[in-house]
C-alpha positions in Angstrom: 0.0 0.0 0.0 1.2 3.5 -0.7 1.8 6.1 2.1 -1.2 8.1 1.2 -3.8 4.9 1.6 -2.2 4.2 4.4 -2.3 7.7 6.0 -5.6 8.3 8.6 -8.2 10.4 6.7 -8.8 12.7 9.7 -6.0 14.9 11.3 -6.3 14.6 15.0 -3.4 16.5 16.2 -3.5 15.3 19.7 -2.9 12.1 18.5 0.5 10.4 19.7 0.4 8.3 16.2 0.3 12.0 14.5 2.3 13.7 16.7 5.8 11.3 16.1 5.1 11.3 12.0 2.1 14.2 10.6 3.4 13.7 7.4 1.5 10.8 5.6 -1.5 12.5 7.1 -0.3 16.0 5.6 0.2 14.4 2.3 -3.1 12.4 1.9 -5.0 15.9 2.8 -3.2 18.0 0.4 -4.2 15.5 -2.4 -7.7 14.9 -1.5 -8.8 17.0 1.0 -7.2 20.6 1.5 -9.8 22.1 3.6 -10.5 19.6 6.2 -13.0 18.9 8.7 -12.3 17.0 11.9 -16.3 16.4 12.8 -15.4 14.6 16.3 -13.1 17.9 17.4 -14.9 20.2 14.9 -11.8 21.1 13.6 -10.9 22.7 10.1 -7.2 22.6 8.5 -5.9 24.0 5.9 -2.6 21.8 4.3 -2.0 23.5 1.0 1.3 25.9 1.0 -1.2 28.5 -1.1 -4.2 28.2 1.1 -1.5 29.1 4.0 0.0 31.6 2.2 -2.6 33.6 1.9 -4.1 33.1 5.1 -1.4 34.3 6.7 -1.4 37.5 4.9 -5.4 37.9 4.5 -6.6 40.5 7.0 -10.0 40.3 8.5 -11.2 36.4 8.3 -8.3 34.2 9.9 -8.1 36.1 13.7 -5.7 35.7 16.1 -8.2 37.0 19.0 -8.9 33.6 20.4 -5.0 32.6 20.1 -2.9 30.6 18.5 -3.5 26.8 20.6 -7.0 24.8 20.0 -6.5 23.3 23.8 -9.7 24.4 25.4 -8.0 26.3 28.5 -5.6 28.0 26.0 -8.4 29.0 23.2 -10.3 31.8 24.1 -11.0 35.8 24.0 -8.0 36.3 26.6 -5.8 34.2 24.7 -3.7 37.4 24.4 -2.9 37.0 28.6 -0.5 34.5 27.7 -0.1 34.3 23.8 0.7 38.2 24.2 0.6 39.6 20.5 0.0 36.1 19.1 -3.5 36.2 20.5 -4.2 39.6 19.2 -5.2 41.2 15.8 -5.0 44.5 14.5 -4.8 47.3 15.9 -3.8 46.5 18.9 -2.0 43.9 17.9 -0.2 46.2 15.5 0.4 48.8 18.6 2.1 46.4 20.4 3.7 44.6 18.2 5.4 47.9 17.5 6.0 48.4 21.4 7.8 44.9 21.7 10.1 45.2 18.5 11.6 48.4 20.5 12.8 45.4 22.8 14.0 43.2 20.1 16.2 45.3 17.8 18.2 43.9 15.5 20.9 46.0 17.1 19.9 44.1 20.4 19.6 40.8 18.6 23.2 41.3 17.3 24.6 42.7 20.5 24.0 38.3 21.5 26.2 36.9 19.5 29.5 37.3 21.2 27.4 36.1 24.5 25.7 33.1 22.0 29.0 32.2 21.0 30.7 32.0 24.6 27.7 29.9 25.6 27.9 27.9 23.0 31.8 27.2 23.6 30.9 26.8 27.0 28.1 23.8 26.9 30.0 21.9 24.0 33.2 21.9 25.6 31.5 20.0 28.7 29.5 17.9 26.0 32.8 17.2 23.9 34.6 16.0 27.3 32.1 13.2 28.0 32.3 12.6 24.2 28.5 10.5 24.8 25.9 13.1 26.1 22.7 13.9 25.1 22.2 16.6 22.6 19.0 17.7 23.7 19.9 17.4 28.0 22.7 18.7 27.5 23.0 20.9 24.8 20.1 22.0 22.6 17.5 22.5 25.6 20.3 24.5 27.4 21.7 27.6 24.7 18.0 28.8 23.6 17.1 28.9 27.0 20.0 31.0 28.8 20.0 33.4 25.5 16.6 34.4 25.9 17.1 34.6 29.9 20.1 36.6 29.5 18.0 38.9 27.0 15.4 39.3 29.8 17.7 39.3 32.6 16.7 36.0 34.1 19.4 35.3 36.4 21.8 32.2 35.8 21.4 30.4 39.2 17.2 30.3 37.9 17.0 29.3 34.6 17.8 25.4 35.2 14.0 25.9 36.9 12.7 28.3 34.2 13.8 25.3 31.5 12.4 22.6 33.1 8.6 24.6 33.9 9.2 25.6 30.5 9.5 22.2 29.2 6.5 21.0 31.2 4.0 24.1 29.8 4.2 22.0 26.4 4.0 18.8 27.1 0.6 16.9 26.6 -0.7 13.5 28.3 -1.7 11.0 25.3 -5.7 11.0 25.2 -6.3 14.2 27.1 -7.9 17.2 25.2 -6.6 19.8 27.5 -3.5 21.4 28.8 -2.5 18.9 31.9 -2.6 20.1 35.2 1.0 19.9 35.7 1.2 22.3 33.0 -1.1 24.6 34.0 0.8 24.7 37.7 3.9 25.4 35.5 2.5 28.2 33.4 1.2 29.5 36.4 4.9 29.8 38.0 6.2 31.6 34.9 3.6 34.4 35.0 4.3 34.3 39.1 7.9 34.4 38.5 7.6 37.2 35.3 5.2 39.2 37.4 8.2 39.4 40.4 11.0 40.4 37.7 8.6 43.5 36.3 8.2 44.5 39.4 12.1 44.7 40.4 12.6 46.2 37.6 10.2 48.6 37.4 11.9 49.4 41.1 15.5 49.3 39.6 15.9 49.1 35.5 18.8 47.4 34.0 19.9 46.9 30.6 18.0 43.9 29.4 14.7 43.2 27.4 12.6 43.1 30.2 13.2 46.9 31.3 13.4 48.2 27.7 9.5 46.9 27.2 8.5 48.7 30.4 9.9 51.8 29.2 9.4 51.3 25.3 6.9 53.9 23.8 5.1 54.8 20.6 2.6 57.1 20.5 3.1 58.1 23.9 1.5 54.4 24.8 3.7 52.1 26.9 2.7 48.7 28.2 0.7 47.4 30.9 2.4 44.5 33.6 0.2 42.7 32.1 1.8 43.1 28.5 4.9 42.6 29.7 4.6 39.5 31.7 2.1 38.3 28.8 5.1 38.8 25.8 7.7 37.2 28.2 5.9 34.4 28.7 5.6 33.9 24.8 9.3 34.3 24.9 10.2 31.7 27.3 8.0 29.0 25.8 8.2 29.8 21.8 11.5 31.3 21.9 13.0 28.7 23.5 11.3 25.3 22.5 11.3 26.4 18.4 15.0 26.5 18.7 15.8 23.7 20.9 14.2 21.7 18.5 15.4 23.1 15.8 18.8 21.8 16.8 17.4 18.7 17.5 16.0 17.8 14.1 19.3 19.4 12.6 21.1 16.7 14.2 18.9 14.0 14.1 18.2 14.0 10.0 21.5 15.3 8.8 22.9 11.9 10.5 20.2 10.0 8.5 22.1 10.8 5.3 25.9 9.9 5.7 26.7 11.7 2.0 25.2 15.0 2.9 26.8 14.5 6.9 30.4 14.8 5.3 29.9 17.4 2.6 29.6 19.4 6.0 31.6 18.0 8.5 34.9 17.1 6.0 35.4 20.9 5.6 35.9 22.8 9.2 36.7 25.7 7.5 33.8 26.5 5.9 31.6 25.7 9.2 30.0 29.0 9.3 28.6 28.9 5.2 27.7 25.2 5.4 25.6 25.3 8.2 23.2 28.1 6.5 21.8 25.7 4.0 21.6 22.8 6.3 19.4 24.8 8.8 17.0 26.2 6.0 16.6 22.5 4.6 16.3 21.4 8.5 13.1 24.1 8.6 11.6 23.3 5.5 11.6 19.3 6.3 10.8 19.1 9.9 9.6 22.7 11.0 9.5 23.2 15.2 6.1 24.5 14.8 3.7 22.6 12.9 0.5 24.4 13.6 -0.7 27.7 14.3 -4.5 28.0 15.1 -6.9 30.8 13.6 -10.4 31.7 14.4 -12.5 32.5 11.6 -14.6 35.6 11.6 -16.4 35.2 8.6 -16.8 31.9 6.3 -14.2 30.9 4.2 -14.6 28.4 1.2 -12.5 26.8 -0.6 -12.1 23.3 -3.0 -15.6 23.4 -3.1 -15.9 23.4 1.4 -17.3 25.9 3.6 -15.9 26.1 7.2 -18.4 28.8 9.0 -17.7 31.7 10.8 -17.0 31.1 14.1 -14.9 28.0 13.4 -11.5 27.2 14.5 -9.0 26.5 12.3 -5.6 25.3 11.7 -2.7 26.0 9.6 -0.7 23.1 8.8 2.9 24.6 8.6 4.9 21.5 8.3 2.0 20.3 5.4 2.9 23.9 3.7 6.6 23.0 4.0 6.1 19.7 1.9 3.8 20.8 -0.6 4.8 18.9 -3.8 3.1 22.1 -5.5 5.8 24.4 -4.3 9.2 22.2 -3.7 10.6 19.2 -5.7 11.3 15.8 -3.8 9.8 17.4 -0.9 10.0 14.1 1.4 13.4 14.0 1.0 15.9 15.8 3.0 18.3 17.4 0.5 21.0 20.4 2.3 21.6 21.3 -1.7 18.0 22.3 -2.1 17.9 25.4 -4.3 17.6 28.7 -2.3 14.6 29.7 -4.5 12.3 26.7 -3.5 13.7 27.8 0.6 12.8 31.3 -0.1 9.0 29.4 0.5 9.4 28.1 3.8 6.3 28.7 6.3 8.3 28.0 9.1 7.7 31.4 10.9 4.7 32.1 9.5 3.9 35.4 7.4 2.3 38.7 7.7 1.8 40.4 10.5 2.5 37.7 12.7 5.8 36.9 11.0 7.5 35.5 13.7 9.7 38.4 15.6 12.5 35.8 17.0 13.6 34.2 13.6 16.9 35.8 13.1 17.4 35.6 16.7 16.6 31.4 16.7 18.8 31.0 12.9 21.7 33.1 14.6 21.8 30.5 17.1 21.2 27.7 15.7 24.0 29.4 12.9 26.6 29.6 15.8 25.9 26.5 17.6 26.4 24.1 14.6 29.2 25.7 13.2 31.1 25.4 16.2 30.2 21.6 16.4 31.3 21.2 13.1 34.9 22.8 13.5 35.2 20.6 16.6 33.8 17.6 15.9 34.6 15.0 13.0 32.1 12.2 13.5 28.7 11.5 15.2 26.8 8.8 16.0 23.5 9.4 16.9 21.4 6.8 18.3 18.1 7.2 16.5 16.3 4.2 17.8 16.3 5.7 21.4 15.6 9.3 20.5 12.9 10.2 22.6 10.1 12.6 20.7 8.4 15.8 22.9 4.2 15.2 22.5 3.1 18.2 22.3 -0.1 19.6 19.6 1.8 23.3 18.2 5.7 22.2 18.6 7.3 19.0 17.3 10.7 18.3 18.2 13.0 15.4 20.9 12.9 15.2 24.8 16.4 13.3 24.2 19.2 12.4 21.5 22.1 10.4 22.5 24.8 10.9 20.4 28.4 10.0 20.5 31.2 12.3 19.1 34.5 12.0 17.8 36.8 15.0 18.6 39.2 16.6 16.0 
């Protein structure tokens, strides 16, 4: 039987079966069925890279106000309490979207990477030592994580704790149609912790993100605690997990393909151009974020379906990113791919919501493989006891052993 008869006909993305592989699923929908209807979740989806496209662009029908998660704690009119601008539309969510960018400068972004590459240096270096780790432990789930601390001034003897609540906010029990009360308790001690660090600093500013969103203004408008605390949690969860697993899939799928491992890893010296083309092809096969929910204010047809006003909707970025429409051999992993066909890639969205962290997430992910690559020669990863993160927005791994040999 071929993939697509064998694929399920309905996309449950709570699903353990669709969380570890979406794909045959994506694939089966794009070809027969691009709007979709889940009737038991009453749930639409949208796979096609053009249907997404323009979604993500098209003002006025696919809103943002009820957020960005179909969980039924996390969908909702105050979605924008915790999603921050990713649960809002125009024009507030234009307002602040404008009042958090003063906070996330390019200038400030590049400012990091000194600071990305010392803690990059430091975590492989204790990595390299052991010479087995795991790349996730030990690694991938550490760098993200201290860079956007460090950008909000977390300090460094709490961010093993902020990681690991982090971690538990996205995980998802197998069966259960909700966030899980453990994560619930842990989102509940980020905005508790957030909440304390405005305060201080609204006591005492220092030079980090959190102080330059309480005292960025446009318009003579600045933002509420509330704002604040709201976009910093969206930090600390999106920030953070994307790019861990961003690294992770890196990893795990360039070691799949020996050939296209030692066009890369046979030439050191070129580290910091190789990895470029092997993180685009990385996004474009196995995005972190796979979908990004929309309410829809009006009806919107389309292949001959109506999903009504009112409904809530998904956009299938991974299904975008494999669209045989848009990019050739699209189930294969290929770190040649032209640049035109990447120039495609849904990974961060589009439009307004265009995702504000991406050159912050491919400059480290730039810096930490290119430093692996200069020091490293070999690496075995042991795919068979990779360990995947369930979660319904963010695929990714919990754990990948690997074993390296040093130059």
């Amino acid at each position: 039987m071929s993939t697509l008869q064998q694929a399920p006909h309905v996309l449950d993305p709570y699903d353990y079966g669709f969380q570890n592989d979406p794909y045959p699923t994506y694939a089966y929908l794009r070809e027969h069925e691009p709007l979709h209807h889940n009737p038991t979740l009453d749930l639409w989806a949208l796979t096609r890279h053009a249907d997404i496209a323009e979604a993500v662009r098209t003002e006025g029908t696919y809103s943002n106000s009820w957020g960005v998660a179909i969980e039924e704690s996390a969908w909702g009119p105050d979605a924008h309490k915790v999603m921050s601008i990713l649960g809002m539309d125009p024009p507030r969510q234009k307002q602040m979207r404008a009042l958090v960018s003063r906070g996330f400068t390019p200038r400030r972004v590049s400012d990091l990477l000194p600071r990305i590459q010392a803690l990059t240096d430091r975590y492989l270096t204790e990595c390299l030592e052991r010479e087995s780790f795991d790349w996730i432990a030990d690694f991938a789930g550490k760098l993200p994580m201290d860079v956007i601390s460090e950008m909000m001034g977390v300090p460094e003897e709490d961010r093993a704790e902020i990681r690991r609540q982090a971690d538990i906010v996205v995980h998802r029990e197998e069966g259960v149609y909700d966030v899980p009360p453990a994560g619930a308790e842990a989102s509940l001690f980020l905005v508790g912790y957030y909440q304390d660090m405005v305060a201080q600093r609204r006591r005492q500013p220092t030079d980090d993100l959190t102080s330059a969103l309480i005292e960025a203004e446009v318009n003579g408008e600045r933002l509420s605690d509330e704002d604040v605390i709201a976009f910093l949690f969206l930090m600390v969860v999106a920030g953070n997990e994307t790019t861990t697993k961003l690294l992770g899939h890196s990893l795990v799928h360039l070691t799949r393909h020996p050939d296209q491992f030692e066009s890369v890893f046979t030439r050191p010296e070129h580290a910091d151009d190789l990895v470029i083309p092997w993180i685009e092809e990385t996004l474009r096969f196995d995005t972190s974020s796979q979908l990004l929910a929309r309410y829809l204010l009006r009806d919107v047809e389309m292949h001959g379906v109506v999903a009504p006003a009112g409904s809530k909707l998904l956009l299938c970025l991974g299904s975008a990113n494999r669209d045989e429409r848009v990019f050739s051999r699209p189930e294969e992993y290929d770190i040649s791919r032209d640049k035109e066909e990447l120039s495609h890639l849904l990974s961060f969205g589009g439009g307004r919501h265009f995702c504000l962290g991406a050159n912050l997430a491919r400059l480290e992910a730039r810096i930490a493989l290119a430093a692996l690559v200069r020091r490293v020669r070999t690496i075995d990863v042991a795919h068979d006891d990779c360990v995947r993160v369930h979660s319904v927005n963010v695929r990714g791994f919990a754990s990948v052993p690997v074993t390296v040999g040093v130059r």
